[in-house]
Residue frames as qw, qx, qy, qz and C-alpha x, y, z in Angstrom:
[[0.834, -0.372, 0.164, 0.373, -17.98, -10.73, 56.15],
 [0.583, 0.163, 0.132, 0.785, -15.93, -9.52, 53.06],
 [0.104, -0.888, 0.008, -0.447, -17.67, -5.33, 54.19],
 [0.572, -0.817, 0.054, -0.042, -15.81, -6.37, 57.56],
 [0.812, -0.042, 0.208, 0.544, -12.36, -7.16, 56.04],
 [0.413, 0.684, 0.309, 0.516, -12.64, -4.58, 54.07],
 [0.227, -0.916, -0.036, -0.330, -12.92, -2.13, 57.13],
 [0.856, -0.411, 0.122, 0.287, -10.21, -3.77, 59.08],
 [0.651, 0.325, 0.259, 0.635, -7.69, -3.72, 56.04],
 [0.010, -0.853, -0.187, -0.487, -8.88, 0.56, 55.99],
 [0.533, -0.840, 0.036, -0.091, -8.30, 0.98, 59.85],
 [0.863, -0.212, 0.182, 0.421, -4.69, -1.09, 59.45],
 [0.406, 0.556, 0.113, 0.717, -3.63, 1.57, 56.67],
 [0.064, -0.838, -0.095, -0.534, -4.77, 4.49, 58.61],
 [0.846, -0.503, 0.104, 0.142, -2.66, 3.03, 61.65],
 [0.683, 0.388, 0.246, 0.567, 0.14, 2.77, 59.42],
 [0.268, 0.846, 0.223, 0.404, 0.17, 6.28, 58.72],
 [0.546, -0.823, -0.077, -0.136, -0.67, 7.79, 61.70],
 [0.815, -0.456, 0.145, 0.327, 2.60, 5.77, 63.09],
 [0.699, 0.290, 0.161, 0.634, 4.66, 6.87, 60.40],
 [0.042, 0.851, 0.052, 0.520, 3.75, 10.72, 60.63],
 [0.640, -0.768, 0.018, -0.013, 4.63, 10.53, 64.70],
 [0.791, -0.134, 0.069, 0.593, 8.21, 9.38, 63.50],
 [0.428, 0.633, 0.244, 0.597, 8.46, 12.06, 61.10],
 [0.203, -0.892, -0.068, -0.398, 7.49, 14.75, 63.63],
 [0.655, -0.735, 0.130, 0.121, 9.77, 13.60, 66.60],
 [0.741, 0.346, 0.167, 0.551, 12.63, 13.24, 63.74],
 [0.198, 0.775, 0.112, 0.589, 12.13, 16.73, 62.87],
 [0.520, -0.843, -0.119, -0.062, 11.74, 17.74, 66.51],
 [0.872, -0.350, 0.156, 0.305, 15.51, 16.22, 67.21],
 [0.551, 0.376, 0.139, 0.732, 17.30, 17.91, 64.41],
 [0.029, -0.800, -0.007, -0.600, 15.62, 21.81, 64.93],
 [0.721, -0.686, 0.100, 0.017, 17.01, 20.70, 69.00],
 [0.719, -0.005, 0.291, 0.631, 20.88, 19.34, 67.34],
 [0.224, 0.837, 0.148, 0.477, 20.36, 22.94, 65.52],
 [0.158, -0.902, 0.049, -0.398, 19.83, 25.36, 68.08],
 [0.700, -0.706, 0.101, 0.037, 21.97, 23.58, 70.57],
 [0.096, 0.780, -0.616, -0.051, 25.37, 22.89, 68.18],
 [0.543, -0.256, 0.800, 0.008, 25.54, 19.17, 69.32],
 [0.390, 0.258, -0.767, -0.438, 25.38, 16.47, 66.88],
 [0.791, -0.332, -0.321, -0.401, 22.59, 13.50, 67.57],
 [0.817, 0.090, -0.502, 0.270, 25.08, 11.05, 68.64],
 [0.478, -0.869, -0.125, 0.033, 25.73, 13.92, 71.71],
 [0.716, -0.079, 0.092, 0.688, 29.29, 14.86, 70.72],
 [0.114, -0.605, 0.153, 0.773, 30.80, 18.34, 70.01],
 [0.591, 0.772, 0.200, -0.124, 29.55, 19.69, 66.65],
 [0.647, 0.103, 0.218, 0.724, 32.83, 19.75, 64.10],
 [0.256, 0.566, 0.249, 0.743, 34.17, 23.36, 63.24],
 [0.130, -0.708, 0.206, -0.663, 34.43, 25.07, 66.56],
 [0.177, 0.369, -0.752, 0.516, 36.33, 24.84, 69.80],
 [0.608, -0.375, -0.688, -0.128, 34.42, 22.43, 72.50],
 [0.364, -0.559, -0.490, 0.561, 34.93, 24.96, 75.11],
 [0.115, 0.926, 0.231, 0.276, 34.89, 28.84, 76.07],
 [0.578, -0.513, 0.176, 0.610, 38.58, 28.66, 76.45],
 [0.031, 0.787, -0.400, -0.468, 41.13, 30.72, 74.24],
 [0.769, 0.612, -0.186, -0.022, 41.85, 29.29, 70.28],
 [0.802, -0.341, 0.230, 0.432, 45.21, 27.43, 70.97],
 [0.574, 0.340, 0.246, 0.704, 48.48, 29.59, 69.59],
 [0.000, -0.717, -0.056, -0.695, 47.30, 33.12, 71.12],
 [0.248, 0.058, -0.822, 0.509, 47.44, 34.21, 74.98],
 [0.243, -0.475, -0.841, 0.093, 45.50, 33.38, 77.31],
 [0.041, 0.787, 0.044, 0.614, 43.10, 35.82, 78.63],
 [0.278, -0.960, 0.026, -0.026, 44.13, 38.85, 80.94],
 [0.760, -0.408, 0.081, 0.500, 48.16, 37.93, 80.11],
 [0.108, -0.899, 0.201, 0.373, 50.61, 40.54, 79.52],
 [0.745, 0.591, -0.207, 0.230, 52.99, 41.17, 76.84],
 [0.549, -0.530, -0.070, 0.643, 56.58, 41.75, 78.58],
 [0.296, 0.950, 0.058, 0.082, 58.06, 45.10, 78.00],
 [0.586, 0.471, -0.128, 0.647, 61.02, 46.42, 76.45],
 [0.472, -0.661, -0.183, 0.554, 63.21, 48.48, 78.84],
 [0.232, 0.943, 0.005, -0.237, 63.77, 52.43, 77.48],
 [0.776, 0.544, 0.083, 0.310, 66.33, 52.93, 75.55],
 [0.211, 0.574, -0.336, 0.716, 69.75, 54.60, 77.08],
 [0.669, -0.580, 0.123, -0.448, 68.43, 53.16, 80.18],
 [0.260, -0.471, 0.798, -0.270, 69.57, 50.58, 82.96],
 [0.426, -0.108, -0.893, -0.095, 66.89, 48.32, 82.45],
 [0.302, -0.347, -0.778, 0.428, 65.44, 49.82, 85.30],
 [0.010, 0.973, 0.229, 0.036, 63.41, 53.19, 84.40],
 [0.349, -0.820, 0.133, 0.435, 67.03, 55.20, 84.96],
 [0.703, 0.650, -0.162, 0.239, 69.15, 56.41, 83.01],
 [0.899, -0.029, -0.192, 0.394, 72.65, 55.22, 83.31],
 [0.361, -0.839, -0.018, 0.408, 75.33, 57.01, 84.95],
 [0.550, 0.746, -0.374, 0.047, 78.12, 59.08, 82.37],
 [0.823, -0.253, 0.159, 0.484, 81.65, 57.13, 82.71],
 [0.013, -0.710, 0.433, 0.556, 84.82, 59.05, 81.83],
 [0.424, -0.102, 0.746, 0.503, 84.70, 57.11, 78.89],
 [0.276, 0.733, 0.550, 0.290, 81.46, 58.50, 77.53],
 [0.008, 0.985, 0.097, -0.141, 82.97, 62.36, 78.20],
 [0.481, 0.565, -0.033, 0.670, 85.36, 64.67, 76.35],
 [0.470, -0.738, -0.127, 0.467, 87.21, 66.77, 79.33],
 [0.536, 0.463, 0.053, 0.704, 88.64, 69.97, 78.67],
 [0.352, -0.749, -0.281, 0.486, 89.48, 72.99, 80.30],
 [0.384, 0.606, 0.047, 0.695, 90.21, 76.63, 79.36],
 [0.241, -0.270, -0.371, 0.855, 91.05, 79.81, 81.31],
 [0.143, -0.716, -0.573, -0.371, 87.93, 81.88, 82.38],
 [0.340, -0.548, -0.556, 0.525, 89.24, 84.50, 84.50],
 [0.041, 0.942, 0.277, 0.188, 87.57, 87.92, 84.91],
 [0.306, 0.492, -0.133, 0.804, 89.36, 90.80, 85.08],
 [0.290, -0.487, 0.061, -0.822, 88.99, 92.37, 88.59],
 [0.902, -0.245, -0.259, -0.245, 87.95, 89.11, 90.25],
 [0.274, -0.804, 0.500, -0.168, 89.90, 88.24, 93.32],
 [0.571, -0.221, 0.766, 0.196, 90.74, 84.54, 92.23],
 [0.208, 0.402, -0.657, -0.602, 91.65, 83.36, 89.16],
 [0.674, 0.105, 0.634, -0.364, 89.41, 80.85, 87.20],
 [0.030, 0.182, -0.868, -0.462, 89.80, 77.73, 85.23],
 [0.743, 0.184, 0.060, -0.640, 86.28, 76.17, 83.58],
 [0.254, -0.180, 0.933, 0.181, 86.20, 72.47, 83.15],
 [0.670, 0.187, -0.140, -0.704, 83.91, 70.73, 80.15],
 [0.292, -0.120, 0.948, 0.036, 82.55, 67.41, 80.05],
 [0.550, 0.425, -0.182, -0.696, 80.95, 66.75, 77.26],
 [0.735, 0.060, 0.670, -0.083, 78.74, 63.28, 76.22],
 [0.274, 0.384, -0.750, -0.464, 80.26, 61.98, 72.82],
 [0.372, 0.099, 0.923, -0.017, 78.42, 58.25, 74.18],
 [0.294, -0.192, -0.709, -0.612, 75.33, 58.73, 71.74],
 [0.526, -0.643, -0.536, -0.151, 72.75, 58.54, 74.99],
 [0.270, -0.795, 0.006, -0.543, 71.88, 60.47, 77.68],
 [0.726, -0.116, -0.633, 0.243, 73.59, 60.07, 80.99],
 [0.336, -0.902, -0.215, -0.167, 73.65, 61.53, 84.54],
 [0.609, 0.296, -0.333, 0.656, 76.29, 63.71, 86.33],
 [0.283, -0.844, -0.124, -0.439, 76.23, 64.90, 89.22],
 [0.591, -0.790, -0.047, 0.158, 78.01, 66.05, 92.63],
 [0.042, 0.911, -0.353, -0.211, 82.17, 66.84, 92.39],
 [0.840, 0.438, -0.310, 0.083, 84.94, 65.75, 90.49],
 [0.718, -0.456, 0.054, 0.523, 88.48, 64.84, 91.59],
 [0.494, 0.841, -0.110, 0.192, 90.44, 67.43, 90.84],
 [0.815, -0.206, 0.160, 0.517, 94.67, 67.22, 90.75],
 [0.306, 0.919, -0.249, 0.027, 96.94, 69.89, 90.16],
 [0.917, 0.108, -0.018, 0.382, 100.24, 68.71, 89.10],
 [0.195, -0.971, 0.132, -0.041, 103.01, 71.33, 90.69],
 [0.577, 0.427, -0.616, 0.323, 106.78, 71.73, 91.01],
 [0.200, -0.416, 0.714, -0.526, 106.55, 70.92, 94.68],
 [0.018, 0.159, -0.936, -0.313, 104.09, 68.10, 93.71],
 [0.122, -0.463, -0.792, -0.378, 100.46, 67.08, 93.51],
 [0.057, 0.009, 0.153, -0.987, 98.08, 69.33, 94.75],
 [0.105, -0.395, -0.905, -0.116, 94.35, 68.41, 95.66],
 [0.144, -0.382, -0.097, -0.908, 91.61, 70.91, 95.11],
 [0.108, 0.231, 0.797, -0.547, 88.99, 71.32, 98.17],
 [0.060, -0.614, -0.768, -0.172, 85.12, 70.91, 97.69],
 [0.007, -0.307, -0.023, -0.952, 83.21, 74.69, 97.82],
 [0.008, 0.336, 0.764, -0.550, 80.41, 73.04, 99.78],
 [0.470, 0.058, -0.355, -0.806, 77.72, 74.25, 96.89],
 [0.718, 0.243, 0.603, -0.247, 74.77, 71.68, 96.90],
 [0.228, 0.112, 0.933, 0.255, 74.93, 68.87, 94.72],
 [0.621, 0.444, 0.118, -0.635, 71.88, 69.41, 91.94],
 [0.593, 0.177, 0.784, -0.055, 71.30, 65.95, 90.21],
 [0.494, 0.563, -0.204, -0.630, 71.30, 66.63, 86.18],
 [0.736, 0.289, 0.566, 0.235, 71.23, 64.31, 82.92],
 [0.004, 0.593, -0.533, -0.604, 73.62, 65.36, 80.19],
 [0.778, 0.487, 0.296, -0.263, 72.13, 64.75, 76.86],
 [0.721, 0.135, 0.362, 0.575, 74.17, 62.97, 74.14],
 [0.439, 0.422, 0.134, 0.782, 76.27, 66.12, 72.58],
 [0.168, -0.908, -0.143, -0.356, 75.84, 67.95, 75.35],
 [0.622, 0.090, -0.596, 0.500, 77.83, 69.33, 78.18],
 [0.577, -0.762, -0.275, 0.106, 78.16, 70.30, 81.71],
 [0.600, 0.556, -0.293, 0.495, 80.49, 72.43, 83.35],
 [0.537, -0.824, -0.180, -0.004, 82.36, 73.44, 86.64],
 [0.007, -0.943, 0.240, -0.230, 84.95, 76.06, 88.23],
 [0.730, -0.511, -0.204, 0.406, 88.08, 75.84, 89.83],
 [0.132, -0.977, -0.017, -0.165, 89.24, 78.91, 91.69],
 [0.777, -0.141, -0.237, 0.566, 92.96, 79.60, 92.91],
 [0.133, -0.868, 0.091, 0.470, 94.84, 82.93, 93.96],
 [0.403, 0.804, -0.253, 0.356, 96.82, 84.90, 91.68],
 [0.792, -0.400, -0.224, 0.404, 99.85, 84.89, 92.77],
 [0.039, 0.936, 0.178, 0.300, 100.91, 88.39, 93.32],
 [0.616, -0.744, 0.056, 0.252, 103.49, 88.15, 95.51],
 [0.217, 0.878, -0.399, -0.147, 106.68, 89.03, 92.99],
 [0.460, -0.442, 0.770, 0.014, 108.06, 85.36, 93.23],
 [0.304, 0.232, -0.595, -0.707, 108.08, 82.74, 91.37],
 [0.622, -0.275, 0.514, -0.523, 105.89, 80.62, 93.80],
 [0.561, 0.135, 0.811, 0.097, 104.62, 76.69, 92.83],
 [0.179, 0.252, -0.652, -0.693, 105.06, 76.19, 89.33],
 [0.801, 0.304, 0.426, -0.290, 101.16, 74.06, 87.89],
 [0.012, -0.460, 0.777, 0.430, 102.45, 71.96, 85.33],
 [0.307, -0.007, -0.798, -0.518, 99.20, 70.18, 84.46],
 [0.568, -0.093, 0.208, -0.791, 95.69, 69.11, 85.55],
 [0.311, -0.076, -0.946, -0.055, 94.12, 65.79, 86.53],
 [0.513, -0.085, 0.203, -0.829, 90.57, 65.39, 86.46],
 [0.123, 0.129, -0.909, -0.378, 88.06, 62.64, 87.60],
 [0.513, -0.416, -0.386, -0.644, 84.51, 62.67, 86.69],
 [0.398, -0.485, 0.536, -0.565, 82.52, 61.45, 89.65],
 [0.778, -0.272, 0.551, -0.129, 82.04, 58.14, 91.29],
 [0.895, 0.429, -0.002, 0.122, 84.51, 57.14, 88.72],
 [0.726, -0.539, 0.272, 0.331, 88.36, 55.89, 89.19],
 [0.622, 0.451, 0.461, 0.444, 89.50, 56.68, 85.59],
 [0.268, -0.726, 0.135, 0.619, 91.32, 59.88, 85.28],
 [0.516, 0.837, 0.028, 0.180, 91.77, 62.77, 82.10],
 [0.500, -0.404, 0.140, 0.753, 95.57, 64.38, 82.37],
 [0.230, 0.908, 0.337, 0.089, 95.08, 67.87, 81.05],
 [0.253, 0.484, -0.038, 0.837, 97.38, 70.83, 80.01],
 [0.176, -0.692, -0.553, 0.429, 96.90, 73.57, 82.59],
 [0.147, 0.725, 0.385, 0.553, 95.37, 76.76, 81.09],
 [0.169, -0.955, -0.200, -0.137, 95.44, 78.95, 83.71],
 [0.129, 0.924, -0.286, 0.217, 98.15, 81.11, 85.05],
 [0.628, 0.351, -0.670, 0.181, 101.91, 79.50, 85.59],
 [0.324, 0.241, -0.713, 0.573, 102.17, 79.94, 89.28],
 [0.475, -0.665, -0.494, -0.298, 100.62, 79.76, 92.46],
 [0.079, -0.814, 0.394, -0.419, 101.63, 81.84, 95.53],
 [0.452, 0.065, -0.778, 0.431, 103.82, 79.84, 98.42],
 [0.617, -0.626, -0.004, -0.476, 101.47, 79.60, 101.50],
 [0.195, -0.651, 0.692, -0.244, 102.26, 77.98, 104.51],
 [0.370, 0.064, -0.896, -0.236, 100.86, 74.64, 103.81],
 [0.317, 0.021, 0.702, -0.638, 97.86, 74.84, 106.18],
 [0.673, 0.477, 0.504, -0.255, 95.34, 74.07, 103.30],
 [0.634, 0.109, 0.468, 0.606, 94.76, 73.99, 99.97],
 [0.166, 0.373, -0.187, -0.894, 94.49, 77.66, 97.63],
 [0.277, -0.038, -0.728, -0.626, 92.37, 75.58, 94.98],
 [0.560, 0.241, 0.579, -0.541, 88.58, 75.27, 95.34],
 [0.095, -0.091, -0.742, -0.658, 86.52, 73.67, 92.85],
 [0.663, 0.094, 0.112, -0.734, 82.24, 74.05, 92.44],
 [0.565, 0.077, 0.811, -0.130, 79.96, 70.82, 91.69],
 [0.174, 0.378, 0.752, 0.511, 78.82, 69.53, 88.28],
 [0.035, -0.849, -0.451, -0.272, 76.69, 72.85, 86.81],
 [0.491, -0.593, -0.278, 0.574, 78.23, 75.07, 88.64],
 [0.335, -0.432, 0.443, 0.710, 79.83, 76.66, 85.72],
 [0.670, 0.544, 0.373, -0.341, 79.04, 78.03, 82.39],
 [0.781, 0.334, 0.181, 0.497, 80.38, 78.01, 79.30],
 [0.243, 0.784, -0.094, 0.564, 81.48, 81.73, 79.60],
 [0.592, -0.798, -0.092, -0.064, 82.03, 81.66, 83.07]]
């Protein structure tokens, strides 16, 4: 009887064990699984890193754009603005050639604004006279689209007759120019010669060229 307690008591230990090692191993099992997978037992989000495979909060999201800045000396729209008579210095000088069968005055317009702007097709041009204003006609050149760079300039002609006729014909007492599509007017000295001949008033004697037309020596 006490050899068959004995063996009982032996088999109850080695039960024992046994049961204890099986915890051990499915323990272990459960952690190297909470490893490889990030979760915590308890099935929650592991601490120390976002719970999705969105974007870190504070940065943008993906595929958005920054916005961009519009060029500089632009509209805001890829162009560059047009010149106003405030962003040009107007002057004029006589430019006529010996030998040439009309006389010629050269207007400059020159950007002082600090950015590029564009100039293009004809000005208004006014001759101030003793018989009284005087509006120059268009030469019918083509129009050539340019951009006048800060401190730079453009220039264009106006043509009139000499006045040859031994009289003293229409006194020019002064010049009035305005840039294009612009309502703002320069009043200029007139540089070129005092008189124009008397015609019969069917048109005008004064032509003028488009923006470029003209060079500085011209």
């Amino acid at each position: 009887m006490r050899v068959s307690k004995l063996a009982f008591a032996v088999l109850a230990v080695a039960a024992a064990l046994s049961l204890t090692a099986c915890q051990d191993d499915e323990t272990g099992t459960a952690q190297a699984q909470t490893a490889s997978t990030g979760a915590s037992p308890s099935g929650g989000p592991a601490s120390g890193g976002p719970a999705s495979g969105g974007p870190a909060s504070g940065g943008p999201g993906k595929g958005s754009t920054p916005p961009t800045a519009a060029p500089a000396g632009s509209t805001g729209a890829g162009k560059t603005a047009k010149c106003r008579t405030a962003d040009l210095t107007i002057t004029a000088a006589d430019r006529t050639i010996t030998g040439d069968a009309d006389n010629t005055v050269v207007v400059e317009l020159k950007n002082h604004s600090g950015k590029d702007c564009t100039l293009s097709g004809y000005a208004g041009v006014d001759l101030k006279t003793s018989a009284g204003t005087l509006s120059a006609k268009r030469s019918g050149e083509p129009v050539v689209a340019g951009v006048v760079r800060s401190g730079k300039s453009t220039y264009f002609g106006i043509s009139y007759p000499a006045n040859t006729s031994g009289g003293s014909g229409v006194r020019i007492t002064g010049l009035v120019v305005t840039p294009p599509d612009e309502t703002q007017s320069v009043t200029l000295p007139w540089p070129g010669a005092g008189s124009l001949p008397v015609t019969d008033g069917s048109g005008s004697p004064v032509r003028i060229g488009p923006m470029g037309s003209a060079g500085q020596g011209e």
